[in-house]
N, C-alpha and C positions, 0 to 999 in steps of 0.2 A: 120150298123156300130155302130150306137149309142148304141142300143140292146148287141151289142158286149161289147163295152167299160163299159156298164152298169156292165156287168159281175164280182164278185170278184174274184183273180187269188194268191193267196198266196203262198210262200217257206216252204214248210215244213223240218224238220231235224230231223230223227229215230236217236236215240241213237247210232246204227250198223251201219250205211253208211254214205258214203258222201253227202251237201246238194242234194238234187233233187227238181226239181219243181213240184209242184200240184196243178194243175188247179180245185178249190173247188167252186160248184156251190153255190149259193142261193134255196132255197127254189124252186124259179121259175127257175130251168137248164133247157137250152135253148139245143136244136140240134144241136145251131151253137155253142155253148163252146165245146160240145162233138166233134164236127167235127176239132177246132180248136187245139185241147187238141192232137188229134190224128195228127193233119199234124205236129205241131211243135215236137212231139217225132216223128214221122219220120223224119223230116229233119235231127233231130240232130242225130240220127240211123245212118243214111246214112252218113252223113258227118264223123264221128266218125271209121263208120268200112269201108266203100270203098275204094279205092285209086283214081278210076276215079269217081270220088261223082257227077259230074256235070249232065252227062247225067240221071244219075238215078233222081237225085234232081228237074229237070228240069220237067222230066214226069211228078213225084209225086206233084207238083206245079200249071204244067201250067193251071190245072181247079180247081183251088181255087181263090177266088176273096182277093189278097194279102194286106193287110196293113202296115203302117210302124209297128202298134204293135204287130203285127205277126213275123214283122222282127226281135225287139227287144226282143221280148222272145226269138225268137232262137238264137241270139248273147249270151244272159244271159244263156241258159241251156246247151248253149257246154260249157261254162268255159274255154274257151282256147282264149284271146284278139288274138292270131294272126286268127287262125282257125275263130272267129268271125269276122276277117277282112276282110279275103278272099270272105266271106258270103255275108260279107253286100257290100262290090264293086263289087261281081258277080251279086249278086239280082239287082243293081243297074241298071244295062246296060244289062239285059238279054230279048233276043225277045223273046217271046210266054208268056212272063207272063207278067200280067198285074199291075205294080206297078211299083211307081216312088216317088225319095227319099224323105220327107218332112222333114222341119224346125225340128221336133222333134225326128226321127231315125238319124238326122244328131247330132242334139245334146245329146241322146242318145249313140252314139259312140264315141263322142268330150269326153264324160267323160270316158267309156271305158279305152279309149285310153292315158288322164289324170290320169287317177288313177293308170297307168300301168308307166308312164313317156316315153310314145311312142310318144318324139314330133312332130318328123318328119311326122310322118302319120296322128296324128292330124292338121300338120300345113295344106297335101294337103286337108284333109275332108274340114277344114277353108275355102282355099282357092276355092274349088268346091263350096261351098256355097255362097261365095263373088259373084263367076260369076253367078249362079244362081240366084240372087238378093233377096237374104235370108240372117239372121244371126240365131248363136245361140241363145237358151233360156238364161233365167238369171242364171238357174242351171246349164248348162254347161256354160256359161261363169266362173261361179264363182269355177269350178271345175278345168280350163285350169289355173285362176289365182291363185289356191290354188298351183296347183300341180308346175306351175312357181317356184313361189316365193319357195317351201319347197326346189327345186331340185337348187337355187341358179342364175337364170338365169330371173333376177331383172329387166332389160330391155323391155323381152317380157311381162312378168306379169303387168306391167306399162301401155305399149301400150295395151293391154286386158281390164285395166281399166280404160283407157281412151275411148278406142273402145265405152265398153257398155255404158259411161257416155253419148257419140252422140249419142248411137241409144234412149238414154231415161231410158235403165235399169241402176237397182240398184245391183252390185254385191251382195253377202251375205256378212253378217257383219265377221262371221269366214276368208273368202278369204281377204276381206280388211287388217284384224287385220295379217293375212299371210303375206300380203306383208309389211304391215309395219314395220312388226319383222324382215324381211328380207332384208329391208331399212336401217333399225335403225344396222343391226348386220354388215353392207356393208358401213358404216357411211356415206351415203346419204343422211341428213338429210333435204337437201333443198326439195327432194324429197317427203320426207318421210310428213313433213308442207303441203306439196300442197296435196297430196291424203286424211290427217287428214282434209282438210281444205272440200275439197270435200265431204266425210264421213259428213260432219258435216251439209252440207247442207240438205242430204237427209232425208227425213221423215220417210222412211221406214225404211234406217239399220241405224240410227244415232251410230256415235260411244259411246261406253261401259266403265265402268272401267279400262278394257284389253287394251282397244286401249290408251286413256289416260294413262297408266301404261308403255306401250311403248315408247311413244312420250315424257315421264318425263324421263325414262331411256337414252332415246336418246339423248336429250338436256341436261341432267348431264353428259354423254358421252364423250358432248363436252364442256363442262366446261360451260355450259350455265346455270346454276342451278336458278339463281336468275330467268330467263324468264320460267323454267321448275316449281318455286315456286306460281310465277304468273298463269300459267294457268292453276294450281291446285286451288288455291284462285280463279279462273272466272269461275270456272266448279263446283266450290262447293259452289258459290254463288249463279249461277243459277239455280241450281235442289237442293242448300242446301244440307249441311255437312253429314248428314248421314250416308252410310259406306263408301262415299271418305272419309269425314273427317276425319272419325278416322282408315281408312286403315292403319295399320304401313307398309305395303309394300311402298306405295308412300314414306311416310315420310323415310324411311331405306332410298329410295332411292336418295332421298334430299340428304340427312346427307353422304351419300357416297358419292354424288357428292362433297360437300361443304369440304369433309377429302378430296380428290383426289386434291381438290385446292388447299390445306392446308390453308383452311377455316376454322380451327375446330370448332373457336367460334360460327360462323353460323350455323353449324350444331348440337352445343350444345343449339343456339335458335330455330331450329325446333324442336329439343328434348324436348325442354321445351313449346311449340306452342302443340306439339301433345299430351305431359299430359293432357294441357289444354283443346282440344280438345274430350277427353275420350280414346284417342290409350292407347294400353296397349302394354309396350316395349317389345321385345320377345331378346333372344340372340343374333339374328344376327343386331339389334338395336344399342345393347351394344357392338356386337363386332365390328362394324363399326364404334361407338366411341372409343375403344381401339386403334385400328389400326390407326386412326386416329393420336389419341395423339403421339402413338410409333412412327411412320413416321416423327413426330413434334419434338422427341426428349424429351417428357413430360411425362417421365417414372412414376415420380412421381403420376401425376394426374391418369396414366392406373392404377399404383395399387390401386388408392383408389375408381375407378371404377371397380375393378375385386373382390373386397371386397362386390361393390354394388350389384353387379350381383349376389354372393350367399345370399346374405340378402332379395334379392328380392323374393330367391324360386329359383330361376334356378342355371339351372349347367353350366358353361361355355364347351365352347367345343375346338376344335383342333383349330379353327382358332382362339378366342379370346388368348389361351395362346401360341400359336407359333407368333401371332404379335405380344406379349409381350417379347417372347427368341428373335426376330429379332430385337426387340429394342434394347434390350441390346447388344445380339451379336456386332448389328453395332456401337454400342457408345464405343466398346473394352471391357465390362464388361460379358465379358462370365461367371465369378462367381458367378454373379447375375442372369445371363440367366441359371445357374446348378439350384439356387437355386427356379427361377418360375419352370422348370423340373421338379422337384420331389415333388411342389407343386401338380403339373398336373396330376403326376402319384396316389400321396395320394389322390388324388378326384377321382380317377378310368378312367382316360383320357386316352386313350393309346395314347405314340408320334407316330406320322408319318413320312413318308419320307420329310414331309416338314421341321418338327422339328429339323429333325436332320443334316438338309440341313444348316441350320441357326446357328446353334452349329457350325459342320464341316466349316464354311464358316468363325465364330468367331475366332475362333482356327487358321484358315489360314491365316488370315491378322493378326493375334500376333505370327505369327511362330511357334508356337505349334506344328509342324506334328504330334509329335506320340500322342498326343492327339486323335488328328483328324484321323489319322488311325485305334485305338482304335472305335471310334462311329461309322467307315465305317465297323469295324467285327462286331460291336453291330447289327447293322441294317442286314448282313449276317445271324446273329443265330437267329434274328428274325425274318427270313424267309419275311424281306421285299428287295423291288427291287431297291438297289438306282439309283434313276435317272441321267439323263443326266449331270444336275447343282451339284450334287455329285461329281461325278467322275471331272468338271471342275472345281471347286474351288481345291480339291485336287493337281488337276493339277498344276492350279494357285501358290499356295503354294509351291510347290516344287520347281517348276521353281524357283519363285522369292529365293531361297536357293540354286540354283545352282543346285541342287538333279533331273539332267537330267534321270539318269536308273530308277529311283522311278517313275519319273514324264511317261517315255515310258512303267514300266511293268501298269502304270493305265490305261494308253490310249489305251493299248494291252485290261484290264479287262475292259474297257469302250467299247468296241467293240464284247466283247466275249459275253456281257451281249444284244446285240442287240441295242446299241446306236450310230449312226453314228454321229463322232465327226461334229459338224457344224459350222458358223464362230464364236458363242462365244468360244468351244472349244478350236480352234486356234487360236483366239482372246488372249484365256486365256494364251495359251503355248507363243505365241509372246510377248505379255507385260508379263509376268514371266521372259521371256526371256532377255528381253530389262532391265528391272528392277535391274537384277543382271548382265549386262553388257556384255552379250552374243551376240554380234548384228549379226557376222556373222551366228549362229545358227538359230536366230529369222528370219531372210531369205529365211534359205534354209524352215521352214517349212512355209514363204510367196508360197517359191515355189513350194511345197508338196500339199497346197491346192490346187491352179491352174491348177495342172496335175490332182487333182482330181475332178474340174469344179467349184469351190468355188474360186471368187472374193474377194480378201481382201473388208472389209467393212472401212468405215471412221476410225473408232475405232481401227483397226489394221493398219493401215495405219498411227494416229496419235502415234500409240505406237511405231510403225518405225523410226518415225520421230522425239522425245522424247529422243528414243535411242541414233541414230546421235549426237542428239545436245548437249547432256549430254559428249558425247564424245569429241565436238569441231569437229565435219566432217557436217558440214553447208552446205558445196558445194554437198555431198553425200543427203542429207535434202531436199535441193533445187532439185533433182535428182527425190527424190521420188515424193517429189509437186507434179511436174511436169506427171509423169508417174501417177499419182492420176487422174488428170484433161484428159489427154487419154483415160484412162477407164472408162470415166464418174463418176469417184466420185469423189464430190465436196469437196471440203475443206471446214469445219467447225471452228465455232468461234476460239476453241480446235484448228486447225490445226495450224492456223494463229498465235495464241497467245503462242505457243512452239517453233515455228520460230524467233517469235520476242524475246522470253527468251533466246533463244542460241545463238543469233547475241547480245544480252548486256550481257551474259559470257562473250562471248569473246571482249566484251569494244566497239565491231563494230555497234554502235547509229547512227549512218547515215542509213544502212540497215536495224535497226530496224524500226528507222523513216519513211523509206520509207515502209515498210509493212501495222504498225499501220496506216498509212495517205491510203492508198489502202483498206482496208479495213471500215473505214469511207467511202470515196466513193461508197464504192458497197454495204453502208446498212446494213454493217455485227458489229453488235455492240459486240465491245471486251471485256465488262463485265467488274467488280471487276478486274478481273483475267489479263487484257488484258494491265487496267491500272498500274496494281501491276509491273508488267512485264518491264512496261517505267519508272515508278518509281522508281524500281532497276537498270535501267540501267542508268539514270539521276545521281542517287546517287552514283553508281560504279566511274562515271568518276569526280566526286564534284560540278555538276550542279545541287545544290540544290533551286535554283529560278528555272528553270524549272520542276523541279520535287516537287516543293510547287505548279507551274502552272498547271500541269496535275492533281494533288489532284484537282484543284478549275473545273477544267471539269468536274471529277469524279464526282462531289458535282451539279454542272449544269445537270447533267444526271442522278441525283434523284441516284445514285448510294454510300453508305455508306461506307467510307472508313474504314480497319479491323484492326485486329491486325498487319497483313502482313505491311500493309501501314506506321503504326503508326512507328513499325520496323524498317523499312526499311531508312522512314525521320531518325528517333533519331540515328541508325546506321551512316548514312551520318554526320548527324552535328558531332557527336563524331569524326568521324576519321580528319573532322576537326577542329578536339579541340572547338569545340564552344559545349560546354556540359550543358551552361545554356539554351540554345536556346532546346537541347533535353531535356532538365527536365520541358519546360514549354509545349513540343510536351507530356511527359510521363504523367502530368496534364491533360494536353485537353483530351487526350486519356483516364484518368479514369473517367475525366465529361461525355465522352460519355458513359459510360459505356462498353466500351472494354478494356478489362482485358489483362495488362500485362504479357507475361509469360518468358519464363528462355532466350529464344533469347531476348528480349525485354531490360530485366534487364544486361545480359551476354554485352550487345554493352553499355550501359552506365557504367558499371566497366571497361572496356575498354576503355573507352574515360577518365575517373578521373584516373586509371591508368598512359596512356600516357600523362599526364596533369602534373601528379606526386601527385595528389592528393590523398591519398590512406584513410583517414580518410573519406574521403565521398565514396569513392568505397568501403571499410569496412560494413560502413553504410547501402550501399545500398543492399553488400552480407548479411548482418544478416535480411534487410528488406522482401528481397526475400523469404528468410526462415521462417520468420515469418507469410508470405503468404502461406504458404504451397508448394515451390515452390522447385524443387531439383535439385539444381547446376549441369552442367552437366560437363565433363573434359574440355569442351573450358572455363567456368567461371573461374573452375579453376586454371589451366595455365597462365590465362589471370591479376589473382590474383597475384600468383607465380612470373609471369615474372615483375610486378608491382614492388614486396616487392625486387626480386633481384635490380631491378635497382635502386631503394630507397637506399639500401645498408641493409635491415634488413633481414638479413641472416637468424636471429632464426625465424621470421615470415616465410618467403617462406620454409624452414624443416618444422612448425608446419602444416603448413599449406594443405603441400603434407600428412602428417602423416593423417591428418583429412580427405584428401578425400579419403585416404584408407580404414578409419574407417568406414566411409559414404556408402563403397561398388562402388565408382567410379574407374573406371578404368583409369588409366593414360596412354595415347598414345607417339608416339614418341616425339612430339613439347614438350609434358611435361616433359620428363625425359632431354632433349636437353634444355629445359630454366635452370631447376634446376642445373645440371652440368653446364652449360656455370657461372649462379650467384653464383654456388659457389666456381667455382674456381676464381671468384675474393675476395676472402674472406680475401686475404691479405689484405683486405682494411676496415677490423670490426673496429668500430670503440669500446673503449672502453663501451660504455652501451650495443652492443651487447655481449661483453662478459659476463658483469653478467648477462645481462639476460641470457647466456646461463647457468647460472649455477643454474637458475631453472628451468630448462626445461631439457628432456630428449635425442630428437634426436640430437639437437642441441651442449649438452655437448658431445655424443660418436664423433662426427665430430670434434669439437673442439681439441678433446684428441688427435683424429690422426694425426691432425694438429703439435700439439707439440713432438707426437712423431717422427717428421720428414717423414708422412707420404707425398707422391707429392699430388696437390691440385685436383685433378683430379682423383687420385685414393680412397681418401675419399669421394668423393664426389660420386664414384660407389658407394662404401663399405654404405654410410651414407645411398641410396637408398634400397638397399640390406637389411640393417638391418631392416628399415622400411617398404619391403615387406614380409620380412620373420617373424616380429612379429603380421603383423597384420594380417597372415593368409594368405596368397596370394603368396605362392611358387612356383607355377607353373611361375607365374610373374618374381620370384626373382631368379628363374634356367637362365628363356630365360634372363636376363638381365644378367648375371653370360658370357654367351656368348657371348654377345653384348660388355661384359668391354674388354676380352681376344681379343674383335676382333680388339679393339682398342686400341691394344697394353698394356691392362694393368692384368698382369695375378692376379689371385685370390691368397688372401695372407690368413694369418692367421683372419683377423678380417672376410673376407667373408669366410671365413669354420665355423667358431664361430657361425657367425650368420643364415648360411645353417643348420648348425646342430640343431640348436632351432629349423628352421622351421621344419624339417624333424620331428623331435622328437614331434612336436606338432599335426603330422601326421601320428606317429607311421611306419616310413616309415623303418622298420627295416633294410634291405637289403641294403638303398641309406645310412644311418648313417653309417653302419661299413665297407661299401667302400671306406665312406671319410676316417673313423680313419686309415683303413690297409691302403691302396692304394694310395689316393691324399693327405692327408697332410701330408706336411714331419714335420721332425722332429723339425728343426729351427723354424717350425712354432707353434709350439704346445704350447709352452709358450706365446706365441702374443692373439693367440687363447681362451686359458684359460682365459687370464689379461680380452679382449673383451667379454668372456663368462660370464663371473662376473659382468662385468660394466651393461651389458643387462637386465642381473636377478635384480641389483641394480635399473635402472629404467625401468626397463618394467614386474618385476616379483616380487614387493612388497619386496625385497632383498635376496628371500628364494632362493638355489640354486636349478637351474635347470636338468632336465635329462642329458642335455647337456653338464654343466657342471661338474658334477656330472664324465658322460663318459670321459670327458675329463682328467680329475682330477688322469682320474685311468691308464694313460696311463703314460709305464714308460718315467722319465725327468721331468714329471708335478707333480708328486705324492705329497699332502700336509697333507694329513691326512684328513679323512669323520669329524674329530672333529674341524678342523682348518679351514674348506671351510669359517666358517661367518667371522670368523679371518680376511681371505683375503678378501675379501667383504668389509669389514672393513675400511683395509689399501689402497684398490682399488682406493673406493670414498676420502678417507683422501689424500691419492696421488694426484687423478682428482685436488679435491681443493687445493692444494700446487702447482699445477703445473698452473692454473687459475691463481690463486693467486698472483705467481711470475710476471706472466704476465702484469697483473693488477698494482703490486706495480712498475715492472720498465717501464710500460709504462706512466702510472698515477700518479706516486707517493704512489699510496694507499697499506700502507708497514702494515694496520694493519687490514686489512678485516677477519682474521683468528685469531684465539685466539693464544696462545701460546703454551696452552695443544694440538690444534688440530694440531698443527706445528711438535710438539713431536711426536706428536702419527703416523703422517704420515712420519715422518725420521726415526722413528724407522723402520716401515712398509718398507721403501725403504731397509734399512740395510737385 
């Protein structure tokens, strides 16, 4: 035997065929290589072309004196693991031949059958060997715990290295570092410590670089970076720094751990540990400090690291500038996310599906669609595939715009393309759904997934419940709870804290109470979010000691209270007039450093407002502005409704005038306070009159006034004129309907003042329907008189298209030389007619010269 095993036996491989074995002597070939060289091609002959092999195999056998390495050549030269299995359990138990299985054809086969992922058949070989009072070699052990661990099945590979640790063996270092990668990807990590810890003792395969590179990865995994720091610092103390030390792989993988925490600084001091060190940064270095920052919100700092990166010699790649587009994206500055784009592309970068995912995704949280359907053709022509996250943001997007057939023909092209929608999908279409107030729809596709074996998740379930509450259907809210905790999901912080915000809408603080205090009990900490929640609702009802007492919890629970908070108080104290008490809350608020914004400033004009205070509400409107901060229609209004109830008329007209100018749109409260103050205008007092007589919207209203127009129909017409010069027609048609509806039909100064706007939009068609069709004739004079006064102050006094048309229609005709004439006598009028006002209400009999007196009684004649 020994003579045997002496023998060399190598695989040879011809160019033309498939491997074959050949058995190549030494110098000194023995008889018995030849004799062996010859039984092993015949078995496998035999075995290969017979169908009943046994009996033949058996003859040709049973007078040879057998070995296990007889056996295992012939397993190795048929190339067929099953055909070899049938072999090696036949030869095993077969009378007339003389051989019987050893430790080595048994492990021999263990790998075989490992290397093939035959568990089952390796486990009985295992198990025959157990009973035979044999194990395997260290080579098949560490073959059974490679092939484990690759194939996922983490359990057996454990118990195999636990096995060989009792009998004394040492796995192979490759098999260990298998299973630990297979630990670490399964996040087992307690696991994953104990086998490192064992590795660590052995002499023979001590763990490597690879295994250490594992176990750091795994421990930043779990956010354990600082201990995965350390036992890089005790591994590279002991064998010295060398290529651990200056691995940048370890170090990247720091630094990703420490961005992951949003740690960044830490990971900016291993960055600056592995200069020191000798590492040399490579892009993925840099881009995992990028990404870092973007995640942080620290756009500023990624660019001035993306700037580093080309100064360094390198080129950034897809991931450094798509974490820079998702920064932005997410911050609402998709301008700025165009503009790293076609950085990206000038450096020779091509986007990817990620890229554009992040764009598309921008777009859809600012409403954007055709933006965003635009980059979903882009990514088409560019023969890329968009994925799943594609097609769901999309979705997203529409939903929340109500755009249901948009949002069904993607779900259709989400499908076509081979993406089965999943629960973000549905996730996305429900909270779209829920978002623009579709709740019976968001429903039925809860019920759509279900039929097709998808469990609403937390996430769709809180968007359910979001919906509801927003709606005021609490008991339906309560409904879903409930069916949540049936199907075993649990309710999250999120669940709890939208319950309790839709029981303080609706002023119901007892139930709220009773949730938030439930939820303290069971561990479940309500967050910023949770406190914000009781906060608003304390302050809804004007218990604001309670709701200064939940702030001082918030503050006990290491929890910072926001802008939301800051809000939310100075809101409260305003609407009880206690407006010093919110200006000393708006103080504290900038000593912290959270910054006031347009809600913030919007509820303390509201409180100086209703105070009557309107010189510090003023104050505080130019403050805001001077903050960069931009009035929204509730400031406004809230302005407007101030100055009416003050009684300064010309203030609340200037005032709406400007947020037109501004580009705000006025809602119905606005247009409903303006008309309610100014039909009390019977009550100007004398300084509102002059002032109206320098100002512009103020005198057209005033005119109407005198001219016995009702108080209430100026006060359309005043609106009217001031939507229609600043551009905003469409505004001043729908409001045009709104007056008619209210009993007050359209007269001569609102055609006047439609025809500007028309003309200012060259609306050719809508102009000469008014002059043929709606204005009559009585009105064409009224018309002109208003067409004049508009151009006098809103058109530098030159006349306009308007009135121009007007002028030329018969009844009006004055001559194209006499229009400045009238313009003239207009304003000479306006102020004779002020004037009069002024002298007998005041006495003030001499405000106007005497020439101007003439010039406008002549004008009248």
């Amino acid at each position: 035997m020994n003579r045997f095993i002496a023998a060399i036996f190598t695989i040879k491989r011809n160019a033309s065929s498939s491997p074959k074995l050949c058995i190549t002597r030494n110098d000194r070939v023995t008889e018995e290589a030849d004799r062996v060289y010859s039984m092993v091609k015949d078995a496998c002959e035999i075995m290969k072309t017979q169908t009943q092999w046994q009996e033949l195999l058996k003859m040709r056998l049973s007078s040879e004196l057998i070995t296990y390495v007889h056996v295992i050549l012939i397993i190795k030269r048929l190339q067929d693991v099953k055909l070899g299995l049938l072999f090696f359990n036949w030869v095993g138990g077969q009378e007339g031949i003389n051989f019987k299985h050893h430790p080595h054809s048994y492990s021999a086969m263990l790998k075989i059958l490992a290397g093939s992922k035959m568990f089952d058949e390796a486990e009985l070989i295992f198990e025959n060997m157990r009973v035979q009072g044999s194990s395997p070699t260290e080579g098949a052990l560490s073959e059974l715990i490679s092939a484990y661990s690759e194939a996922g099945v983490i359990n057996r590979g454990c118990d195999l290295f636990v096995y060989a640790k009792s009998q004394g063996l040492s796995p192979s270092l490759f098999s260990c570092n298998r299973l630990l990668d297979a630990l670490v990807k399964c996040r087992r990590m307690d696991v994953a410590e104990k086998v490192y810890t064992e590795m660590a003792k052995s002499e023979k395969n001590c763990p490597d670089e690879y295994s250490m590179g594992i176990i750091i990865r795994g421990l930043c995994r779990e956010g354990r970076v600082c201990e995965a720091r350390v036992l890089m610092q005790k591994v590279c103390g002991r064998i010295g720094y060398g290529l651990i030390g200056s691995n940048v792989v370890f170090y990247n993988t720091l630094m990703d751990g420490y961005c992951k925490k949003g740690e960044v600084w830490r990971a900016f001091v291993v960055f600056g540990e592995m200069i020191k060190k000798g590492g040399s940064p490579n892009v993925t270095t840099y881009g995992t400090l990028v990404n870092g920052l973007c995640k942080e919100g620290n756009l500023d700092e990624a660019g001035r690291l993306l700037i580093e990166i080309v100064q360094a010699g390198l080129r950034p790649n897809e991931f450094v500038f798509n974490a820079v587009i998702d920064g932005y994206c997410k911050q609402g500055n998709v301008f700025e996310a165009g503009k790293v784009l076609d950085k990206m592309v000038d450096m020779g970068c091509v986007p990817d599906v990620v890229t554009y995912n992040s764009l598309i995704s921008g777009f859809c949280e600012d409403g954007k669609m055709e933006q965003s359907q635009k980059l979903l053709d882009e990514i088409l022509q560019r023969g890329l595939v968009p994925s799943k996250i594609t097609y769901t943001s999309l979705i997203h997007g529409h939903c929340k715009q109500g755009n249901m057939p948009k949002a069904t023909i993607l779900l259709i092209g989400m499908l076509e393309k081979g993406h089965r929608p999943d629960l973000i999908t549905y996730g996305a279409l429900i909270h779209g759904l829920c978002v623009s107030g579709k709740i019976r729809e968001a429903f039925s596709i809860r019920d759509k997934m279900v039929v097709k074996g998808l469990e609403p998740d937390t996430t769709a379930y809180n968007a359910l419940i979001s919906g509801l509450c927003k709606k005021g259907l609490l008991a339906d809210a309560k409904k879903v709870m409930i069916e949540m905790l049936e199907k075993g999901c649990l309710p999250d912080d999120c669940t709890y804290v939208t319950v309790i915000d839709g029981y303080c809408r609706e002023g119901k603080l007892t139930e709220a109470i009773k949730i938030f205090n439930f939820m303290l009990e069971k561990g479940i900490e309500p967050g910023i979010v949770g406190y914000n929640a009781m906060v608003k609702g304390y302050c809804k009802l004007g218990m604001m000691a309670h709701a200064c007492s939940c702030v001082v919890q918030m503050l006990k629970k290491c929890l910072v209270p926001n802008e939301f908070t800051f809000t939310t108080l100075i809101d409260g104290y305003c609407k009880q007039r206690n407006t010093s008490k919110a200006m000393k809350l708006l103080n504290e608020m900038e000593k912290r450093e959270c910054n006031p914004d347009v809600v913030t400033y919007s509820a303390l004009i509201n409180g100086y407002c209703k105070e009557g205070k309107m010189q510090e509400a003023w104050a505080l409107f130019q403050d805001m502005q001077e903050r960069g901060l931009v009035p929204n229609e509730f400031t406004y209004s809230t302005l407007i409704h101030g100055y009416c109830k003050d009684g300064s008329i010309v203030g609340a007209i200037e005032l709406f005038d400007a947020m037109l100018q501004n580009g705000c749109i006025p809602n119905e409260v606005t247009y409903n306070i303006l008309i309610t103050g100014l039909c009390k205008a019977s009550n100007m007092q004398s300084k509102c009159i002059e002032q109206s007589l320098q100002t512009k919207l103020p005198a057209i209203f005033y005119k109407m006034l005198c001219d016995d127009w009702a108080y209430k129909s100026a006060a359309y017409n005043t609106i009217i004129v001031s939507l229609c010069v600043r551009k905003k027609l469409q505004l001043a048609l729908k409001f045009k309907d709104k007056m008619s509806s209210e009993g007050f039909p359209p007269d001569g100064v609102t055609y006047a003042a439609l025809l500007h706007g028309l003309c200012q939009e060259d609306k050719v068609n809508d102009v000469n329907k008014i002059l043929s069709e709606e204005l009559q004739k009585d009105m064409l004079y009224v018309a002109l008189r208003y067409s004049i006064l508009i151009d006098q102050y809103f058109g530098q006094g030159k006349a306009s298209k308007a009135t121009l048309l007007l002028n030329r229609k018969p009844g009006t005709e004055c001559g194209q030389s006499n229009i400045i004439n009238v313009h003239e006598r207009e304003a000479s009028k306006v102020r004779l007619i002020l004037n009069r006002k002024l002298g007998t209400e005041c006495g003030h009999s001499n405000i106007f010269t005497v020439h101007e007196k003439e010039a406008a009684a002549a004008g009248m004649e």
